[in-house]
Every structure is written in structure tokens, then in C-alpha cells.
C-alpha positions in Angstrom: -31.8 49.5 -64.4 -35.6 50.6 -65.6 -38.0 47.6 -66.1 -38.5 47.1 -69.8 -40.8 45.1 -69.5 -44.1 46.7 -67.6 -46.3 44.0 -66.2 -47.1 44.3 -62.5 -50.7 42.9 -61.3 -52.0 45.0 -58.8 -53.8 42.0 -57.5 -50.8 40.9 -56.0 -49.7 44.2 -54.6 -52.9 44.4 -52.5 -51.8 41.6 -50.7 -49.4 42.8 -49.0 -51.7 45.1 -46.6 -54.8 43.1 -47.1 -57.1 42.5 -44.0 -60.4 41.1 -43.1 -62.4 43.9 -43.3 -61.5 44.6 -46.6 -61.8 40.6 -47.3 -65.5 41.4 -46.6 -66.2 44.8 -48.0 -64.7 42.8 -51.4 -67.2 40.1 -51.3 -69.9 41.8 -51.0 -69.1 43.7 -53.7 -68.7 40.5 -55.6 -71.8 39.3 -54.8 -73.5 42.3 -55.5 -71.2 42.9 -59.1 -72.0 39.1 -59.7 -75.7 39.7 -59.8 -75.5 42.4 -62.2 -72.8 41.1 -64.5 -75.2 37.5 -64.5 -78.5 38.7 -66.5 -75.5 41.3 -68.3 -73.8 38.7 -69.6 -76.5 36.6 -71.1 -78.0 40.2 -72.5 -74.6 40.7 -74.4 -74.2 37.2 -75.8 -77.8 37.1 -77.5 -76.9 40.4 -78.7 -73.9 39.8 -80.2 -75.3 37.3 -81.9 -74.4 33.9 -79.9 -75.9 31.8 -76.9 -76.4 33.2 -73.7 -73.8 30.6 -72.5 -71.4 32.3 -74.6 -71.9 35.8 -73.2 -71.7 33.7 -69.3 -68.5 32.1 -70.0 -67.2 35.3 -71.1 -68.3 37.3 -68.1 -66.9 34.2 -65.7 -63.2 33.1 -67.7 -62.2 36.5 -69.1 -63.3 38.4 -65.9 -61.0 36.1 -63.1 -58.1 37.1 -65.6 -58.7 40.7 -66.3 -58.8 40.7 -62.5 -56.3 38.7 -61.6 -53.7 40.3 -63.7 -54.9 43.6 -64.5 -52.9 46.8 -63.1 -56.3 48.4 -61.6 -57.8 47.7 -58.3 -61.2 47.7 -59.2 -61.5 46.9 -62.9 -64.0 45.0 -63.7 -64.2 42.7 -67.2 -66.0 40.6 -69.0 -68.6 40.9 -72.3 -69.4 45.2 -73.3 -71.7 46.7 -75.6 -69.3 48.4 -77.9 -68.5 44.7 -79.2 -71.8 44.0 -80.5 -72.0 46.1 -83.2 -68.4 44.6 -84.2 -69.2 40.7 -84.2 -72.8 40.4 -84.3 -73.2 37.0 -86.9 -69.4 37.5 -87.6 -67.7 34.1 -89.1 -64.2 33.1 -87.6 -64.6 35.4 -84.4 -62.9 32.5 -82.1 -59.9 33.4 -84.5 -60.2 37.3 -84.3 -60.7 37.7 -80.9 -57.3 35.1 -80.4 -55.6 37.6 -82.7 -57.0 40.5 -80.8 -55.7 38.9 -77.9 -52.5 38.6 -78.9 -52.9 42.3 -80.4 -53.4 43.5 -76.8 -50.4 41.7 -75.3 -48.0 43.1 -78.1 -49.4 46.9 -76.7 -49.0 46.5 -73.1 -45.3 44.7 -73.8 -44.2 47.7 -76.0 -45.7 50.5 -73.4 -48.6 51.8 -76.0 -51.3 52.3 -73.1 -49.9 55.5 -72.6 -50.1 56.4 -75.7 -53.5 55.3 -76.0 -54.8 58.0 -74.0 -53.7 60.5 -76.2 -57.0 59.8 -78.3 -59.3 63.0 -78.3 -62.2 62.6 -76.2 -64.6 63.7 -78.5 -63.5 61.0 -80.7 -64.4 58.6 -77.7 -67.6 60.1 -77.2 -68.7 60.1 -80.9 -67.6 56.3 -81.1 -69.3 55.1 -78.3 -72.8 57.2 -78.5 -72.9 56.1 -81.9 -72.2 52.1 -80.7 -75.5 53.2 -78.2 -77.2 54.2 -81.0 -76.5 51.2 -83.0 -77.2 48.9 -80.4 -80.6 51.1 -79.8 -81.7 50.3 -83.0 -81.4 46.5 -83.1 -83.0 46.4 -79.9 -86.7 48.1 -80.7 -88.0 44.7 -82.2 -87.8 42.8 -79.1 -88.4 45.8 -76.8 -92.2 46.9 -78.4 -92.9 42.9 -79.1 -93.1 43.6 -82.8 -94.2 40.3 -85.0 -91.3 40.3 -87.2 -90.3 37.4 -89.1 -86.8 39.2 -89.9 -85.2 42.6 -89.7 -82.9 44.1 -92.2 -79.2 44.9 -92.3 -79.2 48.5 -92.4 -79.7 51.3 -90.1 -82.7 53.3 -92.2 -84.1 50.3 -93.2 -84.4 48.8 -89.9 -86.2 51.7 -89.2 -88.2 51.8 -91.9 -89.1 48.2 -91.2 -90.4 49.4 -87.7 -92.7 51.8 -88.9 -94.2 49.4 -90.8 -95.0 46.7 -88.2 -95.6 49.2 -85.8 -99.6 48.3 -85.6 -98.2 45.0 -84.0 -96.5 46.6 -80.5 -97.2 44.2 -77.8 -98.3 46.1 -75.1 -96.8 43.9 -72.5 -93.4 43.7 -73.8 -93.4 47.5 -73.9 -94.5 48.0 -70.8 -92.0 45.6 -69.1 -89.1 47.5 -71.3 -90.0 50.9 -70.9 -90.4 49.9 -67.3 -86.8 48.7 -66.9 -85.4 51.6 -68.3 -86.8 54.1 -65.9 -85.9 51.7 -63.1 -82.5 51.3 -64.4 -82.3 55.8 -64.5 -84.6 56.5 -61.7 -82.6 54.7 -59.0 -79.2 55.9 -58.9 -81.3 59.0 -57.6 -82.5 57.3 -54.6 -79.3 55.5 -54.0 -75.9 55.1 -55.7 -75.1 52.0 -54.1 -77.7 49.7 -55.3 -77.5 49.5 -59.2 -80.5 50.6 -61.2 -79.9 47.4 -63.7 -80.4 45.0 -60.7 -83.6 46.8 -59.2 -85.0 46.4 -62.7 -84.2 42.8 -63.1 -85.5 41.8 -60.2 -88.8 43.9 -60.0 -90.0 42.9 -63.8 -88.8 39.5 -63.5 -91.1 39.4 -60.6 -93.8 41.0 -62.0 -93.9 39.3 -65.2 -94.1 35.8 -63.7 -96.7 37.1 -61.6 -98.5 38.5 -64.5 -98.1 35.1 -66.1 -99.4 32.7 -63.5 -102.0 34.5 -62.4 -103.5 37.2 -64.5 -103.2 34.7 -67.6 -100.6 37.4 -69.5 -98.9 36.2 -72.4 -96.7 37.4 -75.0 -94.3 38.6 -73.5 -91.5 36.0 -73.5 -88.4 34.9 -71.3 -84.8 34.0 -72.2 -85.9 30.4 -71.5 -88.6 30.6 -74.0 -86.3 31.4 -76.3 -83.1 29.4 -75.3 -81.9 26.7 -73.8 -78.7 27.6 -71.9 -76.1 24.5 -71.1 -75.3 24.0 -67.5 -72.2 21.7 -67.9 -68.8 23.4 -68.0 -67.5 24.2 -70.8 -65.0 22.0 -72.6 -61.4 23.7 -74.4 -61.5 23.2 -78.1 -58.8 23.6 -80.7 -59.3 26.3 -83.4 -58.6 25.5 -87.1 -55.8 28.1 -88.4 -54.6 28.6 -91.7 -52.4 31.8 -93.3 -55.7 32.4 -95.2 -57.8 32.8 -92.8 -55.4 34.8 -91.0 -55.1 37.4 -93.5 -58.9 37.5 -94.2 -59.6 38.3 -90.3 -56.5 40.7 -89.5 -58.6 43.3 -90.1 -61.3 42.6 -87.6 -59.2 41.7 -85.2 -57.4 44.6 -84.9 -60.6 46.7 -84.7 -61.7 44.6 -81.6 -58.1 45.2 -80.4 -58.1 48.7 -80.4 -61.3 48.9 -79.1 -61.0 46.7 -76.8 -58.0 48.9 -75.6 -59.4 51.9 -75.8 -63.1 50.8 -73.4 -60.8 48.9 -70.9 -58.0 52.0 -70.5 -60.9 54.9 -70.3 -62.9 52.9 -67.6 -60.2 52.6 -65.9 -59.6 56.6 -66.1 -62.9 56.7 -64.5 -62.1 54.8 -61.9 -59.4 56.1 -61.1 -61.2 59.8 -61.1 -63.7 58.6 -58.6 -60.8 56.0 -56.0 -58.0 58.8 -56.7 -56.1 55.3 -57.8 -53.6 55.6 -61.0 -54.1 52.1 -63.0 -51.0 50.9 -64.5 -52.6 51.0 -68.4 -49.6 48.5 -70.0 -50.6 45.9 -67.2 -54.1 46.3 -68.1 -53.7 45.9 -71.3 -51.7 42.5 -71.1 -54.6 41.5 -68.9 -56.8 42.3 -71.9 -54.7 40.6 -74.0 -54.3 37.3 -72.3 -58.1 36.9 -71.2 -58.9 37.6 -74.8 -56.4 35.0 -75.8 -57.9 32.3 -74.0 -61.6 32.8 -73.3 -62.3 32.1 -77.4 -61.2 28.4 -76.1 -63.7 27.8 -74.1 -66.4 29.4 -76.6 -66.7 33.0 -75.2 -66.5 36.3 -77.0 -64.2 39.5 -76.7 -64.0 41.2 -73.5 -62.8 44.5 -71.6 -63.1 46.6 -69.2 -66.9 47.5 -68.1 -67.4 50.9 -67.0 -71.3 50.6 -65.6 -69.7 46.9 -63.6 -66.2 48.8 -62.7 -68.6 51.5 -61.3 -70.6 49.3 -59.0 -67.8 48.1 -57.4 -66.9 50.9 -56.6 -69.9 52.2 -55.2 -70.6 49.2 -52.9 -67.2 49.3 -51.2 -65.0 46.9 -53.8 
């Protein structure tokens, strides 16, 4: 009789011709997938809004489990970009991101990954270049050092707003952030193994503290300057439901659901067009489901597959 139900972790179908060479070629992938996902993390949390401890317990809680019992052999989760746009200051996204969790699981349990990827592509690409372009936009502020005391709501306005401090670019924060980019697209030319992000992160860092203690630069300021990130483990709390407050965030939930869905299932396409793998998408998705079930427990934010993190594992033997 056919399985109904379609859950099967490829985690623990590895196992069973798993060896000590590929023991090794995995770790150092880890390490290596660690270092990038670390600064990643702490990036997405201040972006969406919440403390870079947030975006680290995210990248740490939800990543084991959408490892552990996802149904792709090198998926990689934890905190994306496409979610910032989505929760940035939301209220009650502990809540949504449970209900997206549970969301998820109801998918993979009823066999809709499959017919998930039956969404155009163009759609895809029109969704997520305009998340870039959101995310772009909120970024400028902190990128060119401008001395703004706020920035407003809106796209064109934000905009407008930048124009009009734009006599106030610190020439040292744009330097360090233009800097990064072309690290960050200049190295995957020189080598596809080592990721751009990382080179970038560690040659700025370097240079900035260097700048710092002993040209005298200032003004161009760190995450600790701005926050102060708590090293204890984080605690489970209990969330406060009501049928209220359950009808108010529906709505939000089930956008993080489906797009949480929808990232995880086409970066696991990828991967599986660069391994020659086939993912098992329902598995995946009740991966996505329970990690986003439980990380909003602990404090952290919604999470899915990441295609740039999936694709350095990849590239450095994972």
C-alpha cells in the first residue's frame, strides 16, 4: 500500500552509506557555511527589524531542524531576505510565524510541494527582484552613513528623503559598503569555493579596525556600537493566544507560509540542478513547518531554505 503520509528525512537515509571521508568533507563545509551564515544572521535580524540575537537564534534552532528533517541533502536554512520586507516592525510575529509553521506542516502532510512548483517562474523572479529592491532601498541610509534622524515608510519617499540628506554621505561608511559589494561579486571569479560574503567580512572588518586604531577614523560604526547582543542561551517562553488575535494575523501568516514554501522548494530546485539530487519537496516542507513552529519559542524569526548558504555547501564539498 502507497505511503499517505510523505515524510522521509534524507538525513537519515545518508546514514546508511556514510563514511569518514564524507564525515570530513561535511565539516568543513560546516565550518565554512557556519562562518557565513554568523555575520548573515545578525544582518537579517537588524533588518527585519529585531536583535541580532534574534536573527542568531534563528540561523542556529531553525537551521539543525530544517536539516535534520528536511528531504534535501544539502539544504541549508535559517533567516532569508525575502522575509524582511514581510515582518520588518510587525506586532504578534511570534504568533504568525507559529501559524505559518503549522501552515507548512498542513502542505507537506497533504502532498502540496508538488504542486507548488507549478508557480510560473517569472512570477518567482518578479517577487523576489522586487523583495531585492525593497530591501535595496531600506539599506542606502546605513550604507552612505547618511545623518538621518528617521526614514519614511514608503518607497518614493524614502527616496526622496535621500536626496535630501544626500550632502551628509560619510565617506567612510561608503567606502567600506561599496567595498563589500565588489568583494562579495568580484570573488566567485577567482574562486567558486570560497564565498565572496566571507572574503568581504573578513577584509573590511579588518580594515576598518585598523582604520580605527591607528589612522584615528571614525564614523563609521560597528554592530557593537550599535547593539548589545546577549550571550546566554535563550530561554522557551509561552505565547499569549486568543481567537482575536488569531483572526487578525491569519493573513500574515499565511503570506510568510507561502513564501516561505515557495524560497525553501526553489532552492532546493537549484540544488538539485547543480548535485543531480531530486529533494523530496513534501519532507521539506514539513521541515519548514516544524522549525518554524518552534524557533518563535525561543525568540527567533521565520526561516527557509537559503539559496546563497545551500550554494556554499555545495561548492565546498557539503
Amino acid at each position: 500500500m502507497k505511503n499517505k503520509f510523505d515524510f522521509q528525512p534524507v538525513f537519515f537515509l545518508t546514514l546508511k552509506n556514510y563514511s569518514g571521508k564524507k564525515f570530513f568533507t561535511d565539516l568543513m563545509a560546516g565550518i565554512i557555511v557556519g562562518i557565513v551564515a554568523l555575520p548573515l544572521a545578525i544582518a537579517f535580524g537588524i533588518a527585519s527589524g529585531v536583535s541580532p540575537e534574534q536573527g542568531l537564534i534563528t540561523a542556529i534552532i531553525a537551521g539543525f531542524i530544517i536539516s535534520f528533517l528536511g528531504g534535501s541533502t544539502v539544504q541549508i536554512g535559517g533567516p532569508t531576505g525575502a522575509f524582511i520586507v514581510v515582518v520588518y516592525g510587525f506586532e504578534g510575529l511570534a504568533i504568525a510565524t507559529v501559524l505559518a509553521g503549522i501552515m507548512l506542516l498542513l502542505m507537506g502532510a497533504l502532498k502540496l510541494g508538488t504542486v507548488i512548483k507549478f508557480i510560473p517562474y517569472p512570477i518567482i523572479v518578479g517577487f523576489t527582484s522586487g523583495i531585492a529592491l525593497t530591501i535595496f532601498t531600506t539599506q542606502i541610509k546605513d550604507l552612505f552613513g547618511l545623518e538621518m534622524t528617521a526614514v519614511p515608510a514608503d518607497f518614493l519617499s524614502k527616496w526622496g528623503a535621500y536626496f535630501e540628506y544626500v550632502s551628509t554621505i560619510n565617506i567612510g561608511s561608503m567606502v567600506v559598503g561599496i567595498g563589500s559589494i565588489l568583494l562579495i561579486v568580484l570573488t566567485p571569479k577567482l574562486s567558486k569555493k570560497v564565498p565572496g560574503s566571507l572574503v568581504a567580512i573578513i577584509v573590511m572588518t579588518a580594515a576598518v579596525y585598523v582604520l580605527k586604531k591607528y589612522a584615528g577614523m571614525t564614523g563609521i560604526e560597528t554592530i557593537g556600537d550599535r547593539f548589545e547582543i546577549n550571550a546566554s542561551l535563550p530561554q522557551p517562553t509561552m505565547l499569549s493566544v486568543n481567537m482575536e488575535t488569531l483572526h487578525l494575523l491569519f493573513p500574515a501568516a499565511f503570506t510568510i507560509a507561502i513564501l516561505g514554501a515557495i524560497e525553501s522548494l526553489l532552492s532546493a530546485t537549484v540544488a538539485d540542478g547543480v548535485t543531480g539530487d531530486k529533494h523530496n519537496s513534501n519532507t521539506e516542507l514539513i521541515a519548514q513547518g516544524a522549525a518554524n513552529l518552534i524557533v518563535p519559542f525561543f525568540g527567533g524569526i521565520p526561516a527557509t531554505g537559503a539559496i546563497a548558504r545551500t550554494m556554499t555547501n555545495i561548492n565546498n564539498g557539503g
